[in-house]
Structure formats: structure tokens, C-alpha cells
Backbone as CSV, one residue per row, in Angstrom:
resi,resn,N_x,N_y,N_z,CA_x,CA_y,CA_z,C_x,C_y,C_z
1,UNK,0.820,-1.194,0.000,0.000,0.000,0.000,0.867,1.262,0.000
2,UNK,2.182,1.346,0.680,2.643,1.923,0.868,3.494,2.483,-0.224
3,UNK,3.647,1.345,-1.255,4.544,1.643,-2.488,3.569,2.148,-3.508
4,UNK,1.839,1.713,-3.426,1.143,2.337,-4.071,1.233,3.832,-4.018
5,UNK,0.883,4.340,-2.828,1.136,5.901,-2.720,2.351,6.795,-2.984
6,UNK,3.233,5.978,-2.856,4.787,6.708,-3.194,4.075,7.632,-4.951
7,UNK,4.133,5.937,-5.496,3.599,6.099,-7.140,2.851,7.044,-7.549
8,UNK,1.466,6.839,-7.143,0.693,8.275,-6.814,1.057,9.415,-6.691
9,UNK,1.559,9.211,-6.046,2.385,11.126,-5.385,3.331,11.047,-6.549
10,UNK,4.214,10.273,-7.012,4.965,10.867,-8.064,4.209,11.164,-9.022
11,UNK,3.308,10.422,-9.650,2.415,10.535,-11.070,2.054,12.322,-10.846
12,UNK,1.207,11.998,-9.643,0.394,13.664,-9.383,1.620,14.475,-9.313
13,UNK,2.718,14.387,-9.066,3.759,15.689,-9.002,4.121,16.005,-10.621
14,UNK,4.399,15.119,-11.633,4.958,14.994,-13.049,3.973,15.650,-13.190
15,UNK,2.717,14.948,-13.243,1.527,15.709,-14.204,0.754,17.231,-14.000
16,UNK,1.488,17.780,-12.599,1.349,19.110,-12.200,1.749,19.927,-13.749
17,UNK,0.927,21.179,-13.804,0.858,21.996,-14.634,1.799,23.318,-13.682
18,UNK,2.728,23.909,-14.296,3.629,25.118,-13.656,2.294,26.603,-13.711
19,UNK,2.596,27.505,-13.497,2.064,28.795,-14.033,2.682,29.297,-15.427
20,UNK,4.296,28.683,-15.459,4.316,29.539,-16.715,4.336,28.698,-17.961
21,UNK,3.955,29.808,-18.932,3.812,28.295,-20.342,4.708,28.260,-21.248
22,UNK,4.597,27.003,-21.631,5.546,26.866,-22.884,5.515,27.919,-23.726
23,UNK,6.818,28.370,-23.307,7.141,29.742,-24.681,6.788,29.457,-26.078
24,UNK,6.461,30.386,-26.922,6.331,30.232,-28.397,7.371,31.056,-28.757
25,UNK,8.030,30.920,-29.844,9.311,30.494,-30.618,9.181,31.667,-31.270
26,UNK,7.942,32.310,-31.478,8.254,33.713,-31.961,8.674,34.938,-31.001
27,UNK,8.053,34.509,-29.693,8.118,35.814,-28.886,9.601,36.748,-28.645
28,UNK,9.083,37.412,-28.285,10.875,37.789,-27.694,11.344,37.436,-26.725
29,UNK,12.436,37.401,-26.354,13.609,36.612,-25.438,12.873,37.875,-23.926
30,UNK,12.786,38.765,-23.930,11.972,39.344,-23.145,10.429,39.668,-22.823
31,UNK,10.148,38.850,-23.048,8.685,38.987,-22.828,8.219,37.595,-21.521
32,UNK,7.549,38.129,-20.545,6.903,37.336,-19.149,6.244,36.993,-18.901
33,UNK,5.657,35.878,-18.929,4.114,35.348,-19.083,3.316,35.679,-17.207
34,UNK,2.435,36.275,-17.644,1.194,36.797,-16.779,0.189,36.335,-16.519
35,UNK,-0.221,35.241,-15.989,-1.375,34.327,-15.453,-1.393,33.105,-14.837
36,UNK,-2.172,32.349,-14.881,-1.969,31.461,-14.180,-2.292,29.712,-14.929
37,UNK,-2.831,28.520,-14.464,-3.332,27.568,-14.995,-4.434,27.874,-15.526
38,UNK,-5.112,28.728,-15.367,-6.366,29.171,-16.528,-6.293,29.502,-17.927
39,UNK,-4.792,29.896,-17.810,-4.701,31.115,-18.985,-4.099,32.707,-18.648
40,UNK,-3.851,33.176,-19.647,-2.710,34.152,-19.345,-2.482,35.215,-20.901
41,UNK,-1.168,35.846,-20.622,-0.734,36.135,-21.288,0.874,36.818,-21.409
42,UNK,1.503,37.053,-22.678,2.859,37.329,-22.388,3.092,38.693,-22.602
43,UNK,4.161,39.633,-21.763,3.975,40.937,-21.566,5.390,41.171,-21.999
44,UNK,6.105,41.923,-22.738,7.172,42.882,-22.885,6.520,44.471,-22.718
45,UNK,7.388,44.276,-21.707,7.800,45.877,-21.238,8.605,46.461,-20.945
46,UNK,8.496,47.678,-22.034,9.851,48.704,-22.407,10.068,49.259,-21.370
47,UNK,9.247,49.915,-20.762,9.328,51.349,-19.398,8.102,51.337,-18.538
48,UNK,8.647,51.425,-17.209,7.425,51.771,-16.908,7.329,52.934,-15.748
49,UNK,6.457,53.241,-15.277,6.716,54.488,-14.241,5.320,54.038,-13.558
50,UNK,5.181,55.595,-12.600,4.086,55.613,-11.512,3.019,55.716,-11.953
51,UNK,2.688,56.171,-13.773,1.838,56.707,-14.177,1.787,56.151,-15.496
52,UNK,2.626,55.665,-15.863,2.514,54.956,-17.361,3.258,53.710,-17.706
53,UNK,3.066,52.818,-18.753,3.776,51.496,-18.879,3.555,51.619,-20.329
54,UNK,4.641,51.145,-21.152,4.892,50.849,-22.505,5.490,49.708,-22.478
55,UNK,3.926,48.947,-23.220,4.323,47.467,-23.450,3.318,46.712,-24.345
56,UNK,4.613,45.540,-24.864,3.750,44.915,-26.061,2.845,43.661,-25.132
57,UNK,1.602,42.995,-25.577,0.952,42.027,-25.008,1.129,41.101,-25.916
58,UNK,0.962,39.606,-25.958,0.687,38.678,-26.652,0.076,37.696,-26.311
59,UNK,-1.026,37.222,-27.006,-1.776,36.056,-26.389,-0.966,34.991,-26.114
60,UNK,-1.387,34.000,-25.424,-0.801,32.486,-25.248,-0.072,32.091,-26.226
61,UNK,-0.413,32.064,-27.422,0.499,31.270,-28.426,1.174,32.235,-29.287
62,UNK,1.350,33.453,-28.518,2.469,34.378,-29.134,1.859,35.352,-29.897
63,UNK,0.915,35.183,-30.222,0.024,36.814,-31.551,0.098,37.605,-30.844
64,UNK,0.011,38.504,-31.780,0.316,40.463,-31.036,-0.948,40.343,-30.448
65,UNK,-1.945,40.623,-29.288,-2.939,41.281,-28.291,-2.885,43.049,-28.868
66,UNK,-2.109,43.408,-27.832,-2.191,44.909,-27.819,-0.587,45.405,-27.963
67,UNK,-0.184,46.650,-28.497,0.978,47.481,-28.055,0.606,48.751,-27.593
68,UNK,1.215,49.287,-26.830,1.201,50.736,-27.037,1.725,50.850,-25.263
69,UNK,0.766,52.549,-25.349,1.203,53.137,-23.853,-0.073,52.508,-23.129
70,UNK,-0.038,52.320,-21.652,-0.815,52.188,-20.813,-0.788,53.122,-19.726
71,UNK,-1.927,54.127,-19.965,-1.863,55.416,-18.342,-2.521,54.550,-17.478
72,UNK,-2.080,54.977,-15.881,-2.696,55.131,-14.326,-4.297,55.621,-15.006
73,UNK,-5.618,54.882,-14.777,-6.773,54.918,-14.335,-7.418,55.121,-13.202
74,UNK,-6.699,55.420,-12.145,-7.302,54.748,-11.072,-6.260,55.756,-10.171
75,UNK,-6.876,56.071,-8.951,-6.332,56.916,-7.936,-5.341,55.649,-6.909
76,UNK,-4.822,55.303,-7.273,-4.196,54.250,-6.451,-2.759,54.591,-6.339
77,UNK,-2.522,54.412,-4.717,-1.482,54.398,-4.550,-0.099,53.542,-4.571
78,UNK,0.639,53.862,-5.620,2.361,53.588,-5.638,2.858,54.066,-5.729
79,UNK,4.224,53.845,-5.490,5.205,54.501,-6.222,6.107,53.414,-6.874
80,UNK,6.365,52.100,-7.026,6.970,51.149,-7.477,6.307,50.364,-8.282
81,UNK,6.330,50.724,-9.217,5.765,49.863,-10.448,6.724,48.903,-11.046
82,UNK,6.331,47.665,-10.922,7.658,46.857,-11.399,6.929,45.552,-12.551
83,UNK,7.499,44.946,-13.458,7.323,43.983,-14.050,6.992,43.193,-13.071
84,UNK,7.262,42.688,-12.108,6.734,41.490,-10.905,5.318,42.022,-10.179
85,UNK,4.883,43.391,-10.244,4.003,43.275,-9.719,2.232,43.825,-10.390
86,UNK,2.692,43.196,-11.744,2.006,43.485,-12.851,1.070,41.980,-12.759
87,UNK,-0.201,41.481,-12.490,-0.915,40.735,-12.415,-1.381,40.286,-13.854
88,UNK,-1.393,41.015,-14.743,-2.147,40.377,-15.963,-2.643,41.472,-16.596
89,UNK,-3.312,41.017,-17.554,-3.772,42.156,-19.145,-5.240,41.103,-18.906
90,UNK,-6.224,42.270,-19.127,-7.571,41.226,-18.878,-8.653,41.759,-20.313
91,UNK,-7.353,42.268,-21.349,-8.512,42.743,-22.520,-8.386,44.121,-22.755
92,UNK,-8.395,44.633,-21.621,-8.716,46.091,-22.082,-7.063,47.191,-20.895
93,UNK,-7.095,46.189,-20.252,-6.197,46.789,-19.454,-5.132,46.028,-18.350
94,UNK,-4.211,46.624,-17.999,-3.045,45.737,-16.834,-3.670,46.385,-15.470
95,UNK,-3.192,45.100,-14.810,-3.449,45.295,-13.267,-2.557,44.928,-12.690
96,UNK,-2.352,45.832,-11.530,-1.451,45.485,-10.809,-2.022,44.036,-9.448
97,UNK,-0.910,44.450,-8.899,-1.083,43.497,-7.258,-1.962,44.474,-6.197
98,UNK,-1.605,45.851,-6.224,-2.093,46.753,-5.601,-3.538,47.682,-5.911
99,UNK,-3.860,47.101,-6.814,-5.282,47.233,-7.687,-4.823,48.294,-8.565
100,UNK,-4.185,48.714,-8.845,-3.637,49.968,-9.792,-4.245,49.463,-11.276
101,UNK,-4.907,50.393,-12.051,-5.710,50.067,-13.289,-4.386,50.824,-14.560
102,UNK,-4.337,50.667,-15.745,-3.677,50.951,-16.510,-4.007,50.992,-17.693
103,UNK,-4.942,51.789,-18.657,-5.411,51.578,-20.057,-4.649,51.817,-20.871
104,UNK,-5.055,51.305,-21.971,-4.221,51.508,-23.078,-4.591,53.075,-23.532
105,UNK,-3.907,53.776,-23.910,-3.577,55.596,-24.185,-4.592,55.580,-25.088
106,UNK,-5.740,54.949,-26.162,-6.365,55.353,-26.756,-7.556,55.057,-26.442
107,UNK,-7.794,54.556,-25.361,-9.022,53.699,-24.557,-9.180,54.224,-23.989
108,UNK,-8.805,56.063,-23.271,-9.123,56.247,-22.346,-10.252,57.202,-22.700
């Protein structure tokens, strides 16, 4: 019984899914995938500040999403805007960890 469960536990550890996904072969060598086992997406970003982010999006299997600038929406407080604490692109806009909203410059 005991060697049954070892087995088990290994099978279930291999067949674990990570958060990040298999890169596609087009993207760039800088770009960070943003989501989770649901789904996601991959982010290059040029600059970013307290108030703005310039960056390309790409869906899962690498197609352009969105480029451009993304302004501060939202009265929220930071001052450290970093690639790590960028939660995801949900369509229309990035979010942070700190709820900070970010549209794309022609969406607003």
C-alpha cells in the first residue's frame, strides 16, 4: 500500500501543470508570461513608471494582443511599479497586485 502511494504522489507531481507556459518560438527573449493555470498572457515591457507602462501584449500562443502606452486609471497608490508586480492584461487593461488600473492611451 505503501509503495502504491509513493507512485501516486509521483504521477500527481509529473503531471502538475507550472504557471508559466511553454514559450512560443516567436516571442521575444523578453517577454513574461502573466497568469496562471487558466490562462494568461505574455507581456514585454519597455518602461514603466508611476503613471505609465509601454508594453507589447501577446496572447498564449504568441500573436500580437495589444501594443502601445498604458496610463494610471485609477487613484491608487504607488510609487513602485515593477514587471513582478504586474498581475495580468484582462482585454482592455493591466493590473497590478495593488489594484492599480492601466489603459491603453487610446481607450481612455
Amino acid at each position: 500500500m505503501k509503495k502504491l502511494f509513493i507512485l501516486l504522489l509521483i504521477i500527481t507531481f509529473f503531471s502538475c501543470d507550472s504557471n508559466e507556459r511553454k514559450r512560443p518560438a516567436n516571442l521575444p527573449k523578453t517577454a513574461v508570461w502573466k497568469g496562471g493555470l487558466d490562462g494568461g498572457c505574455w507581456i514585454v515591457f519597455h518602461s514603466l513608471s508611476e503613471k505609465k507602462i509601454d508594453a507589447i501584449v501577446f496572447y498564449e500562443n504568441g500573436e500580437l494582443w495589444e501594443r502601445g502606452i498604458f496610463i494610471k486609471d485609477n487613484n491608487c497608490k504607488t510609487q513602485n511599479i515593477t514587471a513582478e508586480n504586474i498581475e495580468g492584461f484582462d482585454g482592455e487593461k493591466l493590473i497590478t497586485n495593488e489594484g492599480c488600473v492601466f489603459k491603453m492611451k487610446d481607450n481612455l
